[in-house]
C-alpha positions in Angstrom: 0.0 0.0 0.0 0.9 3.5 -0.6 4.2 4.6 -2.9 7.5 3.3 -2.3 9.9 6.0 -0.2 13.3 5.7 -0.8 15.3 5.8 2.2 17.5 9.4 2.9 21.1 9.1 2.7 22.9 12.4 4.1 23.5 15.3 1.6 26.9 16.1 1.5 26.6 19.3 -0.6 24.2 21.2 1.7 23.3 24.3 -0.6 23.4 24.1 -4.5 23.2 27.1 -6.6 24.4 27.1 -9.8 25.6 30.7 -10.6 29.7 31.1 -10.3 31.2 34.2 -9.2 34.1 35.7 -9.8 37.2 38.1 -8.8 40.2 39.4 -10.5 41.4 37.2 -12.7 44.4 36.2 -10.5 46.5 33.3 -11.3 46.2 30.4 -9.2 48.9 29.8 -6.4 49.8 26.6 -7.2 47.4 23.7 -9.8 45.6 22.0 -6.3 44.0 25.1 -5.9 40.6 25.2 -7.4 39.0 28.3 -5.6 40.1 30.7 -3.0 37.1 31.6 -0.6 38.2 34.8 1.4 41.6 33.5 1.7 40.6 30.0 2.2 41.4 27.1 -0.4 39.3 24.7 -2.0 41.7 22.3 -3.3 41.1 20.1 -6.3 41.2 16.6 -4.6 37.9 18.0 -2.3 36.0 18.3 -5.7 37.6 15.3 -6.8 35.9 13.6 -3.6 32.8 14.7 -4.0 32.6 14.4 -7.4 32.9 11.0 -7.1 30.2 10.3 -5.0 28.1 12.0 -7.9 29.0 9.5 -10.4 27.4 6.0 -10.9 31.1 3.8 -11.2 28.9 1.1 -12.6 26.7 3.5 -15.2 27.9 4.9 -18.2 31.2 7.9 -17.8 30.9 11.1 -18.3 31.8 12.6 -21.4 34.5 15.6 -20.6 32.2 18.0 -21.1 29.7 16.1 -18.5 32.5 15.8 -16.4 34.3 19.4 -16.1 30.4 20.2 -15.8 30.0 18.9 -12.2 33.1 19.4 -11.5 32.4 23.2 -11.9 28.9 22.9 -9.9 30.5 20.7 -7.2 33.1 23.7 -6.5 30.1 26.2 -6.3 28.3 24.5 -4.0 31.6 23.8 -1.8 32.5 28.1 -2.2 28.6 28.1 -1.4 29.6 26.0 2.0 32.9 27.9 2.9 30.9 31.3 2.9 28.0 30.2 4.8 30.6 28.3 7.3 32.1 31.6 7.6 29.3 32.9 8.9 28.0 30.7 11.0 31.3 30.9 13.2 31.2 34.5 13.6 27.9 34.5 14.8 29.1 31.3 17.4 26.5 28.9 15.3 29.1 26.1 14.8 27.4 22.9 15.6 29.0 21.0 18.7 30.7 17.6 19.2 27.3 16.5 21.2 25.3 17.6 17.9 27.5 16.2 15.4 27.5 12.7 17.0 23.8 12.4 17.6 23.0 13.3 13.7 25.6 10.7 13.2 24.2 8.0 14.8 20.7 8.8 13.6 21.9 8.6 9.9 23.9 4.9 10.9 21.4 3.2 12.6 18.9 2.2 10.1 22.1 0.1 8.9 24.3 -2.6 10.2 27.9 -2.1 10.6 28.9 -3.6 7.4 26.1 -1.8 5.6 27.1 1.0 6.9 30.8 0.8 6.0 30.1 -0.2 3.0 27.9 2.6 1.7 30.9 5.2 2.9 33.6 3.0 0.9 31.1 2.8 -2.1 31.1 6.8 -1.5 34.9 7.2 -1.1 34.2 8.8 2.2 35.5 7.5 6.0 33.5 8.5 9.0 35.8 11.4 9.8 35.0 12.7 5.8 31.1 12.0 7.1 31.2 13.8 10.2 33.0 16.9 9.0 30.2 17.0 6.3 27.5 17.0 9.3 28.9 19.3 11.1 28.9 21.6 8.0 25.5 20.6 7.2 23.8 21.7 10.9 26.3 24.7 11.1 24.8 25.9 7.9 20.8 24.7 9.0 21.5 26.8 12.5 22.6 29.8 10.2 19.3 29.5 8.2 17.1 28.9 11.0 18.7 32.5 12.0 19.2 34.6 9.3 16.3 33.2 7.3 13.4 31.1 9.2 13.1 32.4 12.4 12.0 35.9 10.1 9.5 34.4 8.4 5.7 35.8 9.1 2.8 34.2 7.5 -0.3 35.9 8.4 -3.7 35.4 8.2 -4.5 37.5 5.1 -2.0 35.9 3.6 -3.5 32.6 3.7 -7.1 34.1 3.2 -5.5 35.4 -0.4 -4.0 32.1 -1.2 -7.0 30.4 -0.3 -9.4 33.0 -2.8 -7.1 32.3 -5.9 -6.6 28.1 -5.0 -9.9 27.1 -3.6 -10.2 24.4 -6.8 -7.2 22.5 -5.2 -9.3 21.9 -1.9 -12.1 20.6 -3.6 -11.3 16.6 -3.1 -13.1 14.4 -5.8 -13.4 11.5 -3.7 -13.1 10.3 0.2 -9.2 9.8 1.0 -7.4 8.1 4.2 -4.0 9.7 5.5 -2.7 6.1 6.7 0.0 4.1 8.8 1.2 1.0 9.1 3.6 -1.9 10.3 4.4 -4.4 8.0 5.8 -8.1 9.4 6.4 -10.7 7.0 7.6 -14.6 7.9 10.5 -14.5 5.6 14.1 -12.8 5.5 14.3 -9.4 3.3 17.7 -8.0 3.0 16.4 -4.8 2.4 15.3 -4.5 6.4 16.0 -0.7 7.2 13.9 -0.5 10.9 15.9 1.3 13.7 16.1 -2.0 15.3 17.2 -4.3 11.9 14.6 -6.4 13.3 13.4 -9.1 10.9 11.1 -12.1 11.2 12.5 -15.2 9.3 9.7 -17.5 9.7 5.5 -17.9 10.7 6.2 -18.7 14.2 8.6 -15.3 14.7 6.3 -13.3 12.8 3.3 -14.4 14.6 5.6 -13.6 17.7 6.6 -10.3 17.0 3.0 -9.0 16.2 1.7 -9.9 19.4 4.3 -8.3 21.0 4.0 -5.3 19.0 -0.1 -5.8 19.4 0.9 -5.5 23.3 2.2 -2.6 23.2 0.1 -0.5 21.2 -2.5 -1.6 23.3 -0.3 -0.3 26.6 0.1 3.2 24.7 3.0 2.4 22.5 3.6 5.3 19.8 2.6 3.9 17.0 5.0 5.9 14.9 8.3 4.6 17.1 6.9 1.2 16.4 7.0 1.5 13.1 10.5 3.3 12.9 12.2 0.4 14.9 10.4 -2.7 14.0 8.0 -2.6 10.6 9.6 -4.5 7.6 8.4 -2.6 5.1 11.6 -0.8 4.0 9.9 2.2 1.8 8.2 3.5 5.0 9.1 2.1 8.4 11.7 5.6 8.4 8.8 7.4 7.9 7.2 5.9 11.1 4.9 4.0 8.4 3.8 6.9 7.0 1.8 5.9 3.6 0.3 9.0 3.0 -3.1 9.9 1.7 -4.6 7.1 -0.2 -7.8 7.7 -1.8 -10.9 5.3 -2.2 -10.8 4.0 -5.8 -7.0 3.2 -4.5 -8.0 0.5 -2.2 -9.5 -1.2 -4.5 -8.3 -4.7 -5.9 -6.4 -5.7 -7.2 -3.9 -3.3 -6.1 -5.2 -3.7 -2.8 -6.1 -6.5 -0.9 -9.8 -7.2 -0.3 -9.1 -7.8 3.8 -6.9 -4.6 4.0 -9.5 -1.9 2.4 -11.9 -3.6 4.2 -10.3 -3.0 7.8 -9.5 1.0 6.9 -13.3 0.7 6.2 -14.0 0.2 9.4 -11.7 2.4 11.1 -12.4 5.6 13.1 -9.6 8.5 12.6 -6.6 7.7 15.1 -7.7 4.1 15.5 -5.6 1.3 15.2 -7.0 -2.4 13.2 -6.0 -5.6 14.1 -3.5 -7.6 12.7 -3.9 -8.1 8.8 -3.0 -11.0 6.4 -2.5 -9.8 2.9 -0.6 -11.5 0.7 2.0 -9.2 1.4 2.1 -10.2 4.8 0.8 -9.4 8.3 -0.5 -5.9 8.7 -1.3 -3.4 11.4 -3.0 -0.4 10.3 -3.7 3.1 12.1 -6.1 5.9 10.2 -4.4 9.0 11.0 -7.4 11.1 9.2 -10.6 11.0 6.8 -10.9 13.6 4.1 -14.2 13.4 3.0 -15.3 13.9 -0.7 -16.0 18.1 -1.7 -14.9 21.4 -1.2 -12.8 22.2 1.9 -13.3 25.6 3.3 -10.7 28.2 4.7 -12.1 26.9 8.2 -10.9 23.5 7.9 -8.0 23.5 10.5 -6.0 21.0 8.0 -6.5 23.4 5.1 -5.4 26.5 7.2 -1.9 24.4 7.8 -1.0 23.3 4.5 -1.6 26.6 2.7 0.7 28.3 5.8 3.1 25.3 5.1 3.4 26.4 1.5 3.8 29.7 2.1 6.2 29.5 4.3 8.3 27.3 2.2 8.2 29.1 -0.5 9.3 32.3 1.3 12.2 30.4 2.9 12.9 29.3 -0.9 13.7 32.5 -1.7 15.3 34.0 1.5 17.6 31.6 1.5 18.6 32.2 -2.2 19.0 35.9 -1.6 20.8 35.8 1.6 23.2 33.6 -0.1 23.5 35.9 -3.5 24.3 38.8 -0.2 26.5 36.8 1.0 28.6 36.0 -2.2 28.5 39.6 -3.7 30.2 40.7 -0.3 32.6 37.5 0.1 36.4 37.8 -2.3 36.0 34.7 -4.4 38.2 32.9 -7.0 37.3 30.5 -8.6 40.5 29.5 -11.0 39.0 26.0 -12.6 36.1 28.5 -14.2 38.8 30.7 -15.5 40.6 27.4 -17.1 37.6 26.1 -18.7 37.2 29.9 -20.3 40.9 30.4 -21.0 41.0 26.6 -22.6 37.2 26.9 -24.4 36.8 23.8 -22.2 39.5 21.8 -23.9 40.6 21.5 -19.9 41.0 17.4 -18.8 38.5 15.8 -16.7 41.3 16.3 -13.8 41.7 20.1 -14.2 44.7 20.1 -16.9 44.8 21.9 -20.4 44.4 18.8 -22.6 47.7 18.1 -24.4 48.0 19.5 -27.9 47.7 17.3 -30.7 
């Protein structure tokens, strides 16, 4: 039920803008350096690393065009980071040891050790490379939540207008169900990604764990933490089995099975079914709302939130992209591998080097 997620992996390029700005065209001090950021480096073997964790080693190569290409917009995202890093140290926003190691065990523990390893070797990164990327990445967010977020104002007339020129988008066609659940099947699935790489291998287990889990919903378990450390459905157990809004015709077979639409049937909003067999395996379902068919006024609670949710990201959209265009016109920026591409009419290598003459 509901459309595959796939699961996050961290984002080690935080802000990506693709204009490049330049100084005087100064010659670079020596061929490693790539960019100078207010005095500070950018060296080419930085680009080279995350360059490569752009590129598929098992797809199709770049052409040298392709290549230089992200080459260049991996650079402008790192001068993107070095200013923003800037800034966040002088205003004391640099994220803490204490911060930096509890974002990096919430990106490891949906995977074993090996796993784990093995997506940072497949990345040409090492945990040190990974943690100096999170704490750039919640050094820059504090900056944002700063500078940009905590300014934002959304007010009531604002959603009142947004509502007058979009009222056909909260007119719903047909009765939709925003729904949860956790998946246990009797067999093993590699692709396991629960908080607790917990994984039924049999009947016996499975029938095993979904009492226990059955226990404690019953006691006043959350059914979201549930979901996060033991369902078996790998596209949403991150998502605290999250399947989003799933509307009536969409329960019906045969993508659906007959036994599960009937059981959301039957449910009240925030209520949790009993356990499920599907051919998928053994469900437990929670209704976290019903939408009922027609128009949805500016009253509705629900609609009042996701018009102030757009609004608000769309204003943070653009702060952020004019705090950072601020911020580059007053930072000194070189960036020499755009002058070489330029100079060379992109005859340049795919390591940075004029191509030889013929």
């Amino acid at each position: 039920m509901g459309a595959p997620r796939a699961a996050a992996w961290v984002s080690l390029a935080v802000l990506a803008f693709g204009a490049t700005t330049g100084c005087k065209q100064d010659r670079a001090p020596s061929p490693d350096v790539w960019a100078v950021v207010n005095g500070k480096d950018i060296k080419r073997d930085e680009v080279e690393k995350y360059y490569r964790t752009r590129v598929n080693s098992e797809g199709p190569q770049p052409t040298q065009e392709e290549a230089l290409s992200l080459k260049l917009n991996v650079l402008d995202e790192l001068i993107n980071n070095e200013i923003m890093l800037e800034r966040a140290k002088k205003l004391n926003l640099e994220a803490s040891d204490g911060e930096v190691e509890d974002k990096f065990t919430e990106v490891k523990s949906p995977y074993t050790e090996e796993e784990f390893q093995k997506r940072l070797k497949t990345g040409g990164l090492s945990t040190d490379d990974l943690k100096h990327d999170l704490r750039q990445q919640l050094s820059i967010q504090k900056l944002m939540n700063r500078e940009v977020v905590s300014k934002i104002s959304i007010t009531d007339q604002d959603i009142s207008a947004f509502y007058l020129v979009n009222q056909a988008q909260f007119n719903i066609a047909e009765t939709r169900y925003h729904l949860a659940q956790i998946l246990v099947t009797p067999r093993k699935d590699e692709q396991i990604r629960n908080r607790k790489n917990d994984d039924a291998t049999n009947e016996a287990e499975a029938q095993r764990k979904v009492k226990m889990l059955m226990d404690r919903l019953n006691s006043g378990a959350d059914f979201s933490a549930l979901a996060m450390d033991y369902s078996e459905d790998p596209s949403t157990a991150a998502n605290g089995g999250d399947l989003g809004y799933v509307s009536e015709s969409g329960l019906n077979p045969p993508r659906v099975d007959p036994a599960l639409k009937k059981a959301v049937m039957a449910l009240k909003a925030g209520q949790v079914s009993e356990p499920i067999v599907s051919r998928d395996g053994i469900h437990i379902l929670k209704l976290i709302t019903r939408e009922t068919a027609g128009q949805r006024g500016l009253s509705d609670p629900q609609v009042q939130q996701s018009i102030r949710d757009t609004l608000r990201n769309q204003k943070e959209q653009l702060l952020r992209i004019a705090y950072l265009t601020t911020a580059r016109d007053e930072a000194r920026i070189t960036n020499y591998l755009a002058q070489q591409v330029v100079e060379t009419s992109g005859k340049l290598t795919t390591s940075g080097a004029p191509a030889a003459k013929p």
